[in-house]
VOPAGU-2260 file (C-alpha; in pm, 1 decimal, decimal comma):
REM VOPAGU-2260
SITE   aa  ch    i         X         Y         Z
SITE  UNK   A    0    1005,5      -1,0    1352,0
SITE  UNK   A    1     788,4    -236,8    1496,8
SITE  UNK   A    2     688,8    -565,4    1328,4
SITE  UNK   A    3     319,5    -528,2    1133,7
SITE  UNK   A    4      80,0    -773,7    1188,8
SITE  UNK   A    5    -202,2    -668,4    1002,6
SITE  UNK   A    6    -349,0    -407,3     760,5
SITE  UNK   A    7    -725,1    -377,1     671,1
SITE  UNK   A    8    -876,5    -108,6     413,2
SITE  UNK   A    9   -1158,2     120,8     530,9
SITE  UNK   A   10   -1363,1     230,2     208,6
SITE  UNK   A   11   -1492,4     507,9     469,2
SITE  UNK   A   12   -1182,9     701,8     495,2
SITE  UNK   A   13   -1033,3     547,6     149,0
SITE  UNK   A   14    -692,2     467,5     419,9
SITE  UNK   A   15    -532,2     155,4     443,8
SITE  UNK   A   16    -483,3     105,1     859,9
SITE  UNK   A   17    -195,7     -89,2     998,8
SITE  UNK   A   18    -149,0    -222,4    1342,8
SITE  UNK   A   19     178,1    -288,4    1454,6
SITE  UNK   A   20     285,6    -556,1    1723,1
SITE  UNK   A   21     310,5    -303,6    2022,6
SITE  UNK   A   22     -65,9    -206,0    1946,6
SITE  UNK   A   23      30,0     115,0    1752,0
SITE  UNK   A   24    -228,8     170,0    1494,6
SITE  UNK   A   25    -110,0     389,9    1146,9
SITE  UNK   A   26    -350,8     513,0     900,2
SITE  UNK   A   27    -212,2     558,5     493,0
SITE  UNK   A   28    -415,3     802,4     313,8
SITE  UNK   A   29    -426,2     596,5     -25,2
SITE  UNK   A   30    -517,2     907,6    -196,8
SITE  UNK   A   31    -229,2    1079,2    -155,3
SITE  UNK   A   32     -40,2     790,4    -218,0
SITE  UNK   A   33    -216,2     785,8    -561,6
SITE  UNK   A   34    -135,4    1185,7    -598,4
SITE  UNK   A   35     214,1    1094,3    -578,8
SITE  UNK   A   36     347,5     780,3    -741,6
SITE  UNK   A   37      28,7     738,9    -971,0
SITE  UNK   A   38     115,6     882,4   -1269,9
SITE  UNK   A   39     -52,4     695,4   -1544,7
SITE  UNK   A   40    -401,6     483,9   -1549,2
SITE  UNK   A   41    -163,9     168,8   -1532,2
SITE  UNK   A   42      -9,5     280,0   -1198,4
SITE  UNK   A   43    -324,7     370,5   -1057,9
SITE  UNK   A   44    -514,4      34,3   -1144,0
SITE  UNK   A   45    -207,7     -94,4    -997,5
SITE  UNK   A   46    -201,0      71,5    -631,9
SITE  UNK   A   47    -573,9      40,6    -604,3
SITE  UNK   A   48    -561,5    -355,9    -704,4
SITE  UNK   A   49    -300,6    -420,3    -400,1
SITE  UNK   A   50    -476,5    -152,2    -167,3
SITE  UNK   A   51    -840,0    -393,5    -248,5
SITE  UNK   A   52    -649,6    -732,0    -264,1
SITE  UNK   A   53    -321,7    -700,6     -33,5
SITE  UNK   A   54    -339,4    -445,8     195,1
SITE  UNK   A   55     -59,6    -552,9     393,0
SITE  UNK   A   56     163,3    -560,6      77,9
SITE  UNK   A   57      78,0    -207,5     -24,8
SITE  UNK   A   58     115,2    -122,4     345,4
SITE  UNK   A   59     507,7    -262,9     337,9
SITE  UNK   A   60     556,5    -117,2      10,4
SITE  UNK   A   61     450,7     238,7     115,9
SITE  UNK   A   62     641,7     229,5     459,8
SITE  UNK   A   63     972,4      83,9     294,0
SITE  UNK   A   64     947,0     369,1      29,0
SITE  UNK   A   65     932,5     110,5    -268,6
SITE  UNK   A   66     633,7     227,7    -423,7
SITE  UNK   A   67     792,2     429,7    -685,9
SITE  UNK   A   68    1067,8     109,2    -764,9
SITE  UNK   A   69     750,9    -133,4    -764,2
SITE  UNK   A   70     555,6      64,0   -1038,3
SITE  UNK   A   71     855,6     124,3   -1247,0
SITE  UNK   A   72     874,2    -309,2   -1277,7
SITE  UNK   A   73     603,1    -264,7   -1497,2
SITE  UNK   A   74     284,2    -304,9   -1247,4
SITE  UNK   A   75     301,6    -691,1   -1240,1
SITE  UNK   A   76      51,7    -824,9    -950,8
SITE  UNK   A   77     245,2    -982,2    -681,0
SITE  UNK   A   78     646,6    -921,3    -654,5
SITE  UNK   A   79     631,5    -806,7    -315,3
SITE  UNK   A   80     526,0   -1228,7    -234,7
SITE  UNK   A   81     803,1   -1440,0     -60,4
């Protein structure tokens, strides 16, 4: 996969959309994201406060397939920083 450069939220479409370095543009549909791996109001508060405050963290997370390891840590803000 190419490398991603940047991530921005559009509260139009409620999608988080990533560009990637050879211009390729991918669009997450949060809400389904939130179907899947948001099973409690915890886990929910959780995805939503990356999607608003880190998109390009949530945007890793969802594209590695670590969102269901990152909300069983306990939703603690920030372990996805270097």
């Amino acid at each position: 996969m190419n490398k991603l450069l940047s991530c921005r939220f559009n509260m139009d479409t409620n999608r988080v959309e990533a560009q990637f370095e050879d211009e390729t543009v991918l669009a997450l549909d949060c809400i389904a994201i939130e179907d899947e791996y948001g099973n409690t109001p915890a886990q929910r508060a959780e995805l939503d406060w990356l999607l608003y405050n880190k998109p390009l963290e949530y945007a890793q997370m969802v594209l590695r397939g670590e969102t269901e390891h990152y909300l069983s840590l306990g939703c603690d803000h920030g372990w996805l920083e270097d």
